[in-house]
C-alpha positions in Angstrom: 85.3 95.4 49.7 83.1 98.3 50.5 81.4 98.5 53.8 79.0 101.1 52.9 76.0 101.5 56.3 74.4 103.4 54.7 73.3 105.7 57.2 70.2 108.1 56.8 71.3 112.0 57.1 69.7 114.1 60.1 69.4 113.6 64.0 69.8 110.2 65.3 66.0 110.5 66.6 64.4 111.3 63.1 66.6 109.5 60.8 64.4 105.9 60.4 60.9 108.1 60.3 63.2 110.0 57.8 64.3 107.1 56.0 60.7 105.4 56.0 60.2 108.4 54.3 62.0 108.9 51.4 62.7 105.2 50.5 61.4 104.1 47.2 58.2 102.1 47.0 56.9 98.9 45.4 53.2 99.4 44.2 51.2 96.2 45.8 50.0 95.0 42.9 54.0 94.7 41.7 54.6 93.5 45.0 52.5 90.0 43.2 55.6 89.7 41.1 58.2 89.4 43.5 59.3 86.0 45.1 61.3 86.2 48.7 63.2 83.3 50.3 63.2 83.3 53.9 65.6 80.9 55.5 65.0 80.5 59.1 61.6 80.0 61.3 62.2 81.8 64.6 61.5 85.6 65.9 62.9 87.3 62.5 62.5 84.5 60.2 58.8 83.9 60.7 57.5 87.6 61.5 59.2 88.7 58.2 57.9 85.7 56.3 54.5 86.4 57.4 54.7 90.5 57.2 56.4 90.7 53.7 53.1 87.9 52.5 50.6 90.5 54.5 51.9 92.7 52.0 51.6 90.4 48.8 54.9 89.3 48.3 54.9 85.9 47.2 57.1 84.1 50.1 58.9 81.1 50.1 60.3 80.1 53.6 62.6 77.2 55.0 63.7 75.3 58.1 65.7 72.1 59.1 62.7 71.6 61.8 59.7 69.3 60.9 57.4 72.8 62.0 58.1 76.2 62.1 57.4 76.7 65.9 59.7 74.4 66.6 62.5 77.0 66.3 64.8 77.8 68.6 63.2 81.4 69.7 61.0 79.0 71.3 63.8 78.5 74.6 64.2 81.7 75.1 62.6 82.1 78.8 62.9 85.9 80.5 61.3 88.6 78.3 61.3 91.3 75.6 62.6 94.7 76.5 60.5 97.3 75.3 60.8 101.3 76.3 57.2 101.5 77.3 57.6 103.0 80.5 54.3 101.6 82.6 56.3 101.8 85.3 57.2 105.1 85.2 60.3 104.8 86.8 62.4 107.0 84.1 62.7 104.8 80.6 62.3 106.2 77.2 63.7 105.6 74.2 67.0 107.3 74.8 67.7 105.4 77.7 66.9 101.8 76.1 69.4 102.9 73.3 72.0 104.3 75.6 71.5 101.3 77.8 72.2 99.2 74.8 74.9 101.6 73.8 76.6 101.1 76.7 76.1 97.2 77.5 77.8 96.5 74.2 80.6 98.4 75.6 80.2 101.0 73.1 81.0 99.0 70.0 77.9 98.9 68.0 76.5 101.6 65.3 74.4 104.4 67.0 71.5 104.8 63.8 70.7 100.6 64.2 70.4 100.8 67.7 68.1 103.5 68.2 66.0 102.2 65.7 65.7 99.4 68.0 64.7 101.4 70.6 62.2 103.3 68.7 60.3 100.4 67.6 59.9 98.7 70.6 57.2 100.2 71.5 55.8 98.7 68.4 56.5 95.3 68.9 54.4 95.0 72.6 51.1 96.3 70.8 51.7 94.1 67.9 52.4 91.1 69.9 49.3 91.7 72.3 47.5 92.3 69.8 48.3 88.7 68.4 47.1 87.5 71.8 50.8 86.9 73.5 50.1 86.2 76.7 52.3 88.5 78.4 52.1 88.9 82.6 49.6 91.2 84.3 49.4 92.8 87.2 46.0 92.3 89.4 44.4 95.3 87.8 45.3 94.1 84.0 47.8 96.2 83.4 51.2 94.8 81.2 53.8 93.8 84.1 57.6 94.4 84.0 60.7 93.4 85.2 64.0 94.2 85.4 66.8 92.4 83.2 70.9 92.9 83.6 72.6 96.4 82.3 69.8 98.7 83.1 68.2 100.2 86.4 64.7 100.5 85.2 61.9 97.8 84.4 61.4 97.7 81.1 61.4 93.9 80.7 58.0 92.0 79.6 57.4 88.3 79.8 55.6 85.6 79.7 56.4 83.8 83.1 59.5 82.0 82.2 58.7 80.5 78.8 58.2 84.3 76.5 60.0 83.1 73.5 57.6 80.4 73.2 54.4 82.3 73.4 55.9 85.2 71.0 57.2 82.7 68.7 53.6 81.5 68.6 52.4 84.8 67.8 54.5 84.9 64.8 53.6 81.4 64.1 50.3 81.9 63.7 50.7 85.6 61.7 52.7 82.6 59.3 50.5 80.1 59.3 47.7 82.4 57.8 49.7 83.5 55.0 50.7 79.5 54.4 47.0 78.8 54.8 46.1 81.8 52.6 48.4 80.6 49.8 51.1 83.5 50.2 53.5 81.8 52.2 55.0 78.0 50.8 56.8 77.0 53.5 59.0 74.3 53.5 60.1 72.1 56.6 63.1 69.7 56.8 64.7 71.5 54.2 68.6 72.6 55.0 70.3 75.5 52.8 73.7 74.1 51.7 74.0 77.0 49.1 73.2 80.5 48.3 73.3 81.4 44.5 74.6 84.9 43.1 73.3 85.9 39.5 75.0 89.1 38.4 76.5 89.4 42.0 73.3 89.6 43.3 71.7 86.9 45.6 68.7 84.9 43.6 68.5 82.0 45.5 69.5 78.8 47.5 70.2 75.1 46.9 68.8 73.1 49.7 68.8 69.7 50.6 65.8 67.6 51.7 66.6 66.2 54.9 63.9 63.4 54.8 64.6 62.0 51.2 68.0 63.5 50.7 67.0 65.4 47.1 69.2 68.3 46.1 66.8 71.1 45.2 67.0 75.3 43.6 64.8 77.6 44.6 64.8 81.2 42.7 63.6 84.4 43.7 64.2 88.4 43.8 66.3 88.5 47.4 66.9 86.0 50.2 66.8 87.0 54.0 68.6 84.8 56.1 67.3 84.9 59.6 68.9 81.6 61.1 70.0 82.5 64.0 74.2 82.5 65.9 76.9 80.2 66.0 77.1 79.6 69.6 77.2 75.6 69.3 80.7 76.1 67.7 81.7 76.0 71.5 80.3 72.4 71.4 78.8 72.7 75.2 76.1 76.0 74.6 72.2 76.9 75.9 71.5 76.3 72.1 69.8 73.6 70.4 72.0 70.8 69.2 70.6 71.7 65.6 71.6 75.4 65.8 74.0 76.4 63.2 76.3 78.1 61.1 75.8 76.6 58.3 73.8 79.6 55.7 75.3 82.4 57.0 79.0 80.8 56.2 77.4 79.3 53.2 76.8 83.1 52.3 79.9 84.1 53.8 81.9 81.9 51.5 80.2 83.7 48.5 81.3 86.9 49.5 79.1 87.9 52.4 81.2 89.6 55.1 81.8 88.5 58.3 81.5 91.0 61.3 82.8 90.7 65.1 83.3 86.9 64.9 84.8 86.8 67.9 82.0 88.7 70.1 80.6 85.8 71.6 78.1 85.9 75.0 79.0 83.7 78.0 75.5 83.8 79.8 75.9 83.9 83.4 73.5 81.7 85.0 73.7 78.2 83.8 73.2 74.7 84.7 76.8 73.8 85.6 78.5 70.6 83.4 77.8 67.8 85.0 79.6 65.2 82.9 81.3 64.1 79.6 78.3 62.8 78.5 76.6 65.9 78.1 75.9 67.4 74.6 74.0 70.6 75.5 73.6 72.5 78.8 70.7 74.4 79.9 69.9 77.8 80.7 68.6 79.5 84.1 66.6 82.8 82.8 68.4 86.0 83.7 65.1 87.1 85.0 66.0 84.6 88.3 68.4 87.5 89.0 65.6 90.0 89.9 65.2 88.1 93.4 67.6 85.4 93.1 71.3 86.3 95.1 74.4 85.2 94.3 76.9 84.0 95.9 80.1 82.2 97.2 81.6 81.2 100.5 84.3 83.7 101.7 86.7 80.9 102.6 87.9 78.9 99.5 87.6 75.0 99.7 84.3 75.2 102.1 82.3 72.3 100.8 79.5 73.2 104.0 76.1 72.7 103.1 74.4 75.8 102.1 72.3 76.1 104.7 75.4 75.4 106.9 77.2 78.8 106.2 76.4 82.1 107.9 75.9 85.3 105.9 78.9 86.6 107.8 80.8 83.8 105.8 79.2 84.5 102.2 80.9 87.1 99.4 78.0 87.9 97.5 80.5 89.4 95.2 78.2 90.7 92.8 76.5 93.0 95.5 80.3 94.0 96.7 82.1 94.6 93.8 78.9 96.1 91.9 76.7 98.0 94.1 74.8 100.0 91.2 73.5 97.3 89.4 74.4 94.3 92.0 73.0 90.7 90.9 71.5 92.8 87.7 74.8 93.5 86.0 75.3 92.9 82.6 76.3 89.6 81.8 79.9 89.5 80.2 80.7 91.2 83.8 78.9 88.8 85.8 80.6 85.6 83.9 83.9 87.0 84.3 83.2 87.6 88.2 81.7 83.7 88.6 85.0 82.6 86.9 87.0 84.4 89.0 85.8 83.5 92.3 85.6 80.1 91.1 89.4 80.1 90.0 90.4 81.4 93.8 89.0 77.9 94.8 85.6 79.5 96.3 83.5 78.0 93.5 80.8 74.8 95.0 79.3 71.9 93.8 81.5 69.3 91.6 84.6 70.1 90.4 84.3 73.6 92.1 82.7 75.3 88.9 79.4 76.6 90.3 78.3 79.4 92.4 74.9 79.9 94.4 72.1 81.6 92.8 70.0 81.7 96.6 66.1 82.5 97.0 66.0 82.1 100.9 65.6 85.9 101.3 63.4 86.5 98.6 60.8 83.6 100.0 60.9 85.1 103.6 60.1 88.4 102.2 57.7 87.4 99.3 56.3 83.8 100.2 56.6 80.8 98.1 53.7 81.5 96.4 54.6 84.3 94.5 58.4 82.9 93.9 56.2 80.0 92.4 54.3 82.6 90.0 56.9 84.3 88.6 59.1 81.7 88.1 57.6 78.3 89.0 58.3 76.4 85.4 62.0 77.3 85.7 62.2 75.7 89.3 60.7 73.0 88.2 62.7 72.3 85.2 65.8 72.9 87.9 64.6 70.4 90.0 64.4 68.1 87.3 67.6 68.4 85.8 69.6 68.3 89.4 66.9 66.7 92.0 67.3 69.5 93.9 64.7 72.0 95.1 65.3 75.5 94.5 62.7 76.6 96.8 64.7 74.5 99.6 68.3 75.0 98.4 70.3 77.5 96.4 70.3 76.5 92.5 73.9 76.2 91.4 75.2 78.1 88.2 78.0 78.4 85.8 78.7 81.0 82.9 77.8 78.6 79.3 78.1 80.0 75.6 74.7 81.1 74.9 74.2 83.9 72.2 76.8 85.8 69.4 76.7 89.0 68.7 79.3 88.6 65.7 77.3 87.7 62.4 77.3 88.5 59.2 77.9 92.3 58.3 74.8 94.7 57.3 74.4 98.2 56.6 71.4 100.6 58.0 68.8 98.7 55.9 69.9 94.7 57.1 71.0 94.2 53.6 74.7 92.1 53.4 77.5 93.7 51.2 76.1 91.3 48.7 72.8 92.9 47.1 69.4 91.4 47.4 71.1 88.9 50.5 69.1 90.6 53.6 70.4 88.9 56.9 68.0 89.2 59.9 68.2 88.6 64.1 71.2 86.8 65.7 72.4 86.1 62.1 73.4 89.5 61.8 75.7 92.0 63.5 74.0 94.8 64.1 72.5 95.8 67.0 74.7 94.5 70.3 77.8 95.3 69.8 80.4 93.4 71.9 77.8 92.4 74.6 73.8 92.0 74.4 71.9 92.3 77.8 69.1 90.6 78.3 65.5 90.7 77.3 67.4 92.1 73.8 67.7 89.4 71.2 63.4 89.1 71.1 63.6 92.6 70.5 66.0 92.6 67.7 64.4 89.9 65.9 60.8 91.1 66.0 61.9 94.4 65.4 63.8 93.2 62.5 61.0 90.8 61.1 58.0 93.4 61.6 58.7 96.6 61.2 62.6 97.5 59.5 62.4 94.3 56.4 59.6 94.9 55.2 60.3 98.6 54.6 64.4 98.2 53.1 62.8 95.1 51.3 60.8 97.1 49.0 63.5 99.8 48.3 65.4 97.3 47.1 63.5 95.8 44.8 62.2 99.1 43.6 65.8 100.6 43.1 67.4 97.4 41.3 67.3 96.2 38.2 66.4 92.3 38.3 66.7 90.0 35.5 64.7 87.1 35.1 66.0 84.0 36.7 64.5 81.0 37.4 65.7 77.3 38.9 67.0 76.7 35.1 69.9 79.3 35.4 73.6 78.2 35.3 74.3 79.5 38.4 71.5 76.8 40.3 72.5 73.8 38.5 76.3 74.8 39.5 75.1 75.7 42.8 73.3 72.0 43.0 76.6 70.7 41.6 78.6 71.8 44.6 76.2 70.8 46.9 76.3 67.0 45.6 80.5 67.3 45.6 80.1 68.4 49.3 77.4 65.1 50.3 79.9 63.1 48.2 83.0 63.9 49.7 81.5 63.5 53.4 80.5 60.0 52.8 83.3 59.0 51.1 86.1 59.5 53.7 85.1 56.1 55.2 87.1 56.9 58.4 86.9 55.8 62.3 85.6 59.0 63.8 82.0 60.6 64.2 81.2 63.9 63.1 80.3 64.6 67.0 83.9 63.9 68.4 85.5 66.0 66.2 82.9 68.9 67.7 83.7 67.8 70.6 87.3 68.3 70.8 86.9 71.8 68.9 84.5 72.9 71.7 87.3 72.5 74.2 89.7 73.9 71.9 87.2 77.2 71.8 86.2 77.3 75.3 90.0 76.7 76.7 91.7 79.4 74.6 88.7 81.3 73.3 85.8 81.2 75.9 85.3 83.6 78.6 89.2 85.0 79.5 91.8 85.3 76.1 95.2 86.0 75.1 98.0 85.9 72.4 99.7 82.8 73.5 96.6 80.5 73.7 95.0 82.1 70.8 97.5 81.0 68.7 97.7 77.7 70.5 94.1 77.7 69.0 95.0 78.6 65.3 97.7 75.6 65.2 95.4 72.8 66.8 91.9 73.8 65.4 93.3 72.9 61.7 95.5 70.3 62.5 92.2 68.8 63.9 90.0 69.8 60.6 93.0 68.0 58.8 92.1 64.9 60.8 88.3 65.5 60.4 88.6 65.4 56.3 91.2 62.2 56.7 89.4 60.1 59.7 85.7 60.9 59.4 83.5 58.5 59.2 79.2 59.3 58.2 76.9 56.3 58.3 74.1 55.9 55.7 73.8 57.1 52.7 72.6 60.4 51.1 69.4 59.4 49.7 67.6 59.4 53.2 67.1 60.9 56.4 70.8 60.6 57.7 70.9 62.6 60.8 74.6 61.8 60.6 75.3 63.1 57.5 73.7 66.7 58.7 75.6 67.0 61.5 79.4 66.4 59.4 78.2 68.7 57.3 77.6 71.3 60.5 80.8 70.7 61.5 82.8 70.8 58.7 81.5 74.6 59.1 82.1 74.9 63.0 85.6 73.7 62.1 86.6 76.7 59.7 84.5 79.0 61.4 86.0 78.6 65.0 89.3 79.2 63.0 88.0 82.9 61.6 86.6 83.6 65.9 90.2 83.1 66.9 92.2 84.9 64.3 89.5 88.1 64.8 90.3 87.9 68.5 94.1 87.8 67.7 93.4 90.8 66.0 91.3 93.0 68.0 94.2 93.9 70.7 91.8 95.4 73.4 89.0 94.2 76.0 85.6 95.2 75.5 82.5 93.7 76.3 82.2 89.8 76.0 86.0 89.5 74.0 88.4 89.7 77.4 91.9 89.5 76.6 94.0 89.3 79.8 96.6 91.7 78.4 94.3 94.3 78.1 92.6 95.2 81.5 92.3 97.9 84.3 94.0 97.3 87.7 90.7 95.8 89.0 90.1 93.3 86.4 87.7 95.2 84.2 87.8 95.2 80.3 90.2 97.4 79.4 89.3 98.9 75.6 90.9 100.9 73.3 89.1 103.8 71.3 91.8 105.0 69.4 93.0 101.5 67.3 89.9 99.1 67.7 86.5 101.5 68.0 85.7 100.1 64.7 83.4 96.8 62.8 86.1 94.1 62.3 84.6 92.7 58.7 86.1 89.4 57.9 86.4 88.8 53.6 86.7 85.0 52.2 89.8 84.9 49.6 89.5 81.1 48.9 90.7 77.9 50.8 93.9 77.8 52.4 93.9 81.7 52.0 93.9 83.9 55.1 90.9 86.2 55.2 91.4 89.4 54.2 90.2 92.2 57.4 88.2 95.2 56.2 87.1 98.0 59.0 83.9 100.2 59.5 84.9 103.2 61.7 82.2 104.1 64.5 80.9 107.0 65.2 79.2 108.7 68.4 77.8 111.7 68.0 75.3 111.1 70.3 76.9 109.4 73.4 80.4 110.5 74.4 82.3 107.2 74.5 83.3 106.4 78.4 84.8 103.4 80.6 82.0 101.3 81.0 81.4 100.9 84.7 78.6 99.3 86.7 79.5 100.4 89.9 
């Protein structure tokens, strides 16, 4: 397998205006010709949808939702990091792509990354210009805040709800392409299949999930923007719908499969509260600009908040990371919550929580204004827990939230498989082994509006494309599979739902691959996890049939995926024998508990290759460079 990045020539700073440059061109009334599949609704999904139509690309685009808006960009609360500097407090360009550098512990590829700093700048004035309600100070100017991993405000937002009010921007850019006839977009409609003519991708087989009809759908190239795999942990911030499902769809046709085991515990968290529970719910970063944190000193004080002197509290954040304090990045702020919490210093049930306190920011700002910036977040606290956060400290625990693992792309977001773009979360690009906040509505914006719709069009211009329509061989085999798949789900006629067996795999994942790992559990991991898929293809049983809406049916399918999937995150972090960012092995650390990596053997793209069934996957590597940044021990102190 070649992992090619293709990598414009000259300085890191002019190499995308280069590249823009001296890329080859599709004249727009070609452009007329060209059909693109878009699989995926969210941030990168629907800004490229509704870009490449703008430019008159026919566009046909797909989501399991019943809308497109309701994606799950639309939960993201705290902001969109842009390198504006309206504060004038030292960002620039260079600093958001060192920042970002550096949070992902120096294990992404430079070019991407500073061409996700360079547009940012692009994607405020776009998105205000779509009307995004973003927050203003009293004389109208664009407000900031400050987000983990950096030590400058560069953060914009929308209160606490700025995925949802960007997402609607993008929305509506979509909606007048679907209105003006360049966009057919449709809902309830799950890819089970991406087709390869020639070894290029042409298409998808999708299911409809309300009358269960197996459908093709041809085109010139298919971007697949459908966000991570963090629900493989079972318990997550995501959306029970979130999946894997396309990317290891593509995956199993070739696509490579890069940093699987990268995965983001986010730090602040509504703690488990029971067995009952299938999701968990996140607590914006953004509480951490006035929010403290915080633990009793003495382990097994169950006092009441209120009843324990400062004297007696380790904000251990503060102490251990004076730099950045409550603001550090947040594979280092997960790993710190564990710790204290496994010293027996952790509050709340079960001892897995720590405070997340707003008594000093109240005295010194008034309730008021704690109520303006983050007033829906309280609220949805206080629901959740019946506790006020404005009277008591809000209790948090680190949860799977985002991946940075995805499948592998080169310079122009284009998979090892031409014509198969893969955009946002979905992809590996940009974050290396940790993403700090206020990053992932960059990416996908960034990715959707202003870098697709550019390596799109070179693409198509440099490639030869045959015809193809839904007719071709390669659909109706496609289809074929597909139906075997359905088939063979419904047919086990076993005692078990689909949800137990994701269940039990999330505990696998979080006990011996969540936030702290090593050799022996690891491989604990690669005995049970198909031992248990053994038992999910003998004892499952799915309700209903596949003719209709069968919600059940869906979710097998799902995690029939999460169940070979969670098998490839474990063997990658068996393999990568060093700390760095959000993949902590315990062997591998400095004296003070601190990710220990190593440049030499592992400063390189882990990309996984598919070899069949039963077959381990076959590791390819893409070296890393820095030529920019000299490679350092990450430290936040």
């Amino acid at each position: 397998m070649l992992l090619n990045a293709n990598v414009p020539p000259g300085p890191l700073d002019q190499k995308w205006t280069w590249h823009r440059s001296h890329i080859k061109l599709v004249n727009p009334a070609n452009k007329r010709k060209y059909t693109i599949i878009v699989v995926g609704s969210g941030l990168a999904g629907a800004s490229a949808a509704a870009s490449l139509a703008e430019l008159g690309y026919n566009v046909k685009g797909f989501c399991y939702q019943d809308s497109p808006r309701r994606a799950h960009s639309i939960a993201a609360q705290g902001g969109i990091n842009a390198a504006k500097n309206y504060q004038n407090d030292g960002d620039s360009v260079f600093r958001l792509f060192y920042d970002t550098i550096k949070g992902g512990d120096f294990r992404a590829r430079e070019a991407n990354v500073h061409r996700l700093a360079e547009v940012s700048v692009n994607i405020i004035d776009q998105c205000v210009a779509q009307g995004v309600p973003f927050a203003r100070e009293y004389g109208g100017l664009l407000s900031n805040r400050s987000f983990g991993g950096a030590q400058v405000s560069r953060t914009f937002y929308a209160r606490g709800q700025t995925g949802q009010q960007l997402l609607l921007g993008a929305y509506q850019a979509l909606e007048r392409q679907i209105g003006l006839g360049q966009v057919a977009m449709f809902p309830r409609h799950e890819m089970l299949e991406v087709v390869l003519v020639n070894g290029q991708a042409r298409g998808i087989v999708v299911r409809d999930m309300v009358t269960g009809e197996v459908e093709s759908h041809a085109g010139e190239a298919v971007i697949l923007a459908t966000g991570g795999y963090g629900p493989v942990f079972y318990l997550s911030t995501n959306a029970t719908g979130c999946n894997a499902t396309a990317i290891w769809r593509a995956y199993k046709k070739g696509a490579a499969f890069a940093n699987p085991c990268y995965t983001q515990i986010h730090p602040t968290c509504i703690p488990v509260s029971g067995d009952y529970q299938s999701k968990l719910t996140l607590m914006s970063e953004s509480l951490r600009n006035d929010g403290r944190i915080w633990v009793p000193k003495k382990a097994g004080d169950t006092r009441h908040p209120d009843q324990i002197p400062d004297d007696e509290r380790d904000y251990y954040l503060e102490r251990k990371y004076p730099s950045f304090g409550n603001l550090s990045p947040r594979d280092i702020a997960s790993r710190a919550a564990k710790q204290v919490c496994d010293e027996g210093r952790g509050v709340g049930p079960g001892g897995l929580g720590v405070y997340l306190d707003f008594r000093d920011a109240i005295q010194r700002l008034g309730v008021d204004k704690i109520r303006d910036r983050y007033g829906n977040l309280f609220d949805m606290y206080e629901r959740i827990t019946a506790e006020d956060p404005y009277q008591v400290p809000m209790r948090i625990y680190p949860a799977s939230h985002y991946v940075m693992g995805g499948l592998w792309v080169d310079y122009n977001l284009m998979s090892n498989i031409p014509g198969l773009f893969v955009l946002g979360e979905a992809n590996f690009s940009d974050h290396g082994a940790n993403r700090l906040g206020a990053s992932a509505l960059m990416q996908g914006l960034a990715d959707g509006y202003f870098v697709v719709p550019y390596t799109l069009g070179n693409y198509l211009a440099s490639s030869k494309l045959e015809k193809v329509t839904a007719d071709h061989s390669a659909f109706k085999e496609g289809q074929g599979y597909v139906a075997a798949r359905v088939s063979k789900l419904l047919g086990i006629h076993g005692q078990r739902s689909a949800d137990s067996f994701h269940r039990e795999l999330g505990r696998i994942m979080w006990e011996f691959c969540g936030m702290a790992r090593n050799d022996a559990g690891l491989k604990t991991a690669l005995q049970e996890i198909p031992a248990l898929r053994e038992q999910f293809w003998a004892n499952l049983r799915v309700l209903g049939s596949g003719e209709e809406l069968n919600q059940s049916l869906e979710k097998a399918g799902r995690v029939a995926d999460f169940l070979e999937l969670g098998e490839l995150i474990c063997r990658d972090a068996l393999e990568r024998r060093e700390s760095c960012g959000g993949h902590f092995r315990e062997e591998f650390q400095t004296p003070d508990g601190e990710a220990l990596r190593d440049d030499q053997n592992f400063c390189h793209v882990a990309a996984w290759e598919y070899t069949g069934d039963g077959n381990a996957p076959r590791r390819h590597v893409e070296p890393l460079e820095f030529e920019n940044v000299e490679l350092a021990t990450r430290s936040y102190k």
